[in-house]
N, C-alpha and C positions, 0 to 999 in steps of 0.2 A: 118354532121352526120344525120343519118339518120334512121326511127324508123323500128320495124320488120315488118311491113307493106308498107315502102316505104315512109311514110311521113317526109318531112323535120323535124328536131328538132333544130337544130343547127348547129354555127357555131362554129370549135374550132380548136387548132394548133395542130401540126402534132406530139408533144408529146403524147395531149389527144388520139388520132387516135390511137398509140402503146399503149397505155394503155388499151384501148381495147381488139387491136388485142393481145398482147400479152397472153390477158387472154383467151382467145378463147371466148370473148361477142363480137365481130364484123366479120363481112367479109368485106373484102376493095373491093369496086367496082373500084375504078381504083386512080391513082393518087393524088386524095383530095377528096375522096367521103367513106364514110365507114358509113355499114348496122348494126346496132345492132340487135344481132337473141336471143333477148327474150323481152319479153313484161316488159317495166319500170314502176316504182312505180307508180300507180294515174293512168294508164292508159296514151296512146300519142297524146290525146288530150290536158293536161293538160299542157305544160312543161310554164314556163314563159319566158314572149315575149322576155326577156333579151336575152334569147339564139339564138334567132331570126333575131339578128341585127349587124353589121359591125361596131366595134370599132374604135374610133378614136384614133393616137397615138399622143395621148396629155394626162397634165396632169390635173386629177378629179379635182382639188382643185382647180388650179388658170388660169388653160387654157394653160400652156407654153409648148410649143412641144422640152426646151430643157432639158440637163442633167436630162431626166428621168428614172424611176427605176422601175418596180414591187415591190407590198404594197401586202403583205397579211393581208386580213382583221381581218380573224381570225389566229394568228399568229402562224408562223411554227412549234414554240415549241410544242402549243398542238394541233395544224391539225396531226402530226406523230402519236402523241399516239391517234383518233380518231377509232372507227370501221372501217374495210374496205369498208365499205357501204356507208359511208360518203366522204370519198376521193376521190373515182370515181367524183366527182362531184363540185370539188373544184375551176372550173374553174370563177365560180362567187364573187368567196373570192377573187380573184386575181386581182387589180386594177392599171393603172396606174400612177403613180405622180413622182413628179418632187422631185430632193436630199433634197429641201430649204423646203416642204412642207412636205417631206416625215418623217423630223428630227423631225420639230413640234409637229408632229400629234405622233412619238414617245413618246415625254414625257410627253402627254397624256394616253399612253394605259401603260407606268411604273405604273402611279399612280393607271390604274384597276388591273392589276398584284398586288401592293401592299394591293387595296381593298379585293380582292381575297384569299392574304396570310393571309391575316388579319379573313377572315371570313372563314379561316378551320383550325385556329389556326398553321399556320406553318411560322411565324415572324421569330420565331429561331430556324428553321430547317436546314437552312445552316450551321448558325454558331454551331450549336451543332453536326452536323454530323463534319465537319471539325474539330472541338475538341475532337470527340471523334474516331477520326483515327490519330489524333496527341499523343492521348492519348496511343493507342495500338501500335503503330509503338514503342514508348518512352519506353513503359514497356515488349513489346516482344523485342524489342532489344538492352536497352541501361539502363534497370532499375539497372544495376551492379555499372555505373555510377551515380549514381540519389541520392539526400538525402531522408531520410525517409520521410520527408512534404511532398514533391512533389510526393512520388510514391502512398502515400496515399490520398493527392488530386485527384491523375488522379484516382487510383484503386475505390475510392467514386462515383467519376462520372461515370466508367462505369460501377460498378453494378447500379446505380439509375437509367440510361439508356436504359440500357439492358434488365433489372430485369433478371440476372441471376447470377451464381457466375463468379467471373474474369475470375477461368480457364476456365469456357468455350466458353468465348470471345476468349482468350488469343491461342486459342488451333487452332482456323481459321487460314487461311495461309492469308489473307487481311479483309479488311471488305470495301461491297459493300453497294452503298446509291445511291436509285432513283434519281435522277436532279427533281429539284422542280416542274419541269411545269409536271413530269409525276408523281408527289407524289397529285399535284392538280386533277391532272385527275382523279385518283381513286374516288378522292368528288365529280364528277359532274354525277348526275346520268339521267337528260334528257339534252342529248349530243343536241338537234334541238335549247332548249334556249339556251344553250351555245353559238353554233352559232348565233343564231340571238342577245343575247346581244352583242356580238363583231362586229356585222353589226351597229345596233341603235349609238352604242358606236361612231363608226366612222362617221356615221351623223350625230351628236351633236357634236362631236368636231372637227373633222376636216373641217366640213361645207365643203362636196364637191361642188359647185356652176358648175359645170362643168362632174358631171356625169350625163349620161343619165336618164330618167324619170323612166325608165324599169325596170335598177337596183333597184332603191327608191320603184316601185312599188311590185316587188319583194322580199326583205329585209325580209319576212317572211315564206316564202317558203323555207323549205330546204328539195333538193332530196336526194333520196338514187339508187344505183346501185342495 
């Protein structure tokens, strides 16, 4: 890749390249080569060296070139709901590692996901959304069978839930509920420490010994398209 003036920027696969092109931010010079036709954030001086260098396909953590996987660092769930300014540039979240390192360093980044639910209050946002479309499914279409405890159970919870009256819960033809990682996203309002805490996060636990210096030097930078 390469900047609207012709200077080298990077190196990236041939996904990134249609991502471009497809937006109409690149012209392809020919077979592996593609021009971006507007000026990048920071100017194209600045980009870091990371993008600069030829990746090894081995794995970050322990070295092993085998049964390896792509790691996103900052994890798919919330890269999706990210601005589009952000995604253009994901190519540095994307690391490789090995299945045996890859699981590890998983039940690490559960436990920040659960620091996470914990610190925007949504512990029991699962299970109360899921109760409360067990609830409506039970009383729009089976409350004929139901004893009076239990329609008054569920009807309790979902006004307390709702805050409205039942029927006009009752009156929707479903009821729809964000997936957590985009109920998270709403509370994250500088989207760059985001990213960068989910960078730190993986060098402190996963302890890559085996990724390049560029990355590490990098880990604070984050572009936008």
């Amino acid at each position: 890749m390469t900047s609207i003036t012709g200077d080298f920027l990077a190196y990236t696969d041939e996904k990134r390249m249609f991502w471009y092109l497809d937006r109409n931010l690149a012209n392809r010079l020919d077979n592996t080569t593609y021009q971006l036709n507007f000026e990048t954030k920071g100017g194209n001086g600045e980009r870091s060296d990371f993008y600069k260098i030829s990746l090894e396909n081995k794995c970050v953590v322990c070295g092993t070139d085998k049964e390896l996987t792509k790691h996103h660092v900052v994890p798919s769930q919330y890269r999706k709901h990210l601005p589009i300014e952000y995604k253009g540039r994901s190519s540095y979240d994307v690391v490789c590692i090995c299945n045996e390192c890859h699981n590890k360093y998983e039940l690490e980044a559960e436990n920040l996901n659960k620091v996470l639910l914990e610190k925007y209050g949504l512990v029991d946002y699962i299970k109360n959304s899921n109760y409360a479309k067990r609830c409506f499914n039970a009383l729009k279409f089976h409350s004929h069978r139901m004893d009076e405890e239990r329609i008054n159970e569920m009807t309790n919870f979902l006004v307390s839930y709702f805050g409205v009256p039942l029927e006009e819960t009752l009156a929707l033809d479903n009821l729809e509920f964000m997936n957590i990682s985009e109920k998270i996203m709403l509370h994250i309002d500088e989207i760059e420490e985001f990213i960068i805490m989910w960078r730190k996060h993986f060098l402190e636990h996963a302890k890559p010994e085996h990724i390049t210096q560029e990355w590490v030097d990098g880990v604070e930078e984050v572009f936008k398209v």
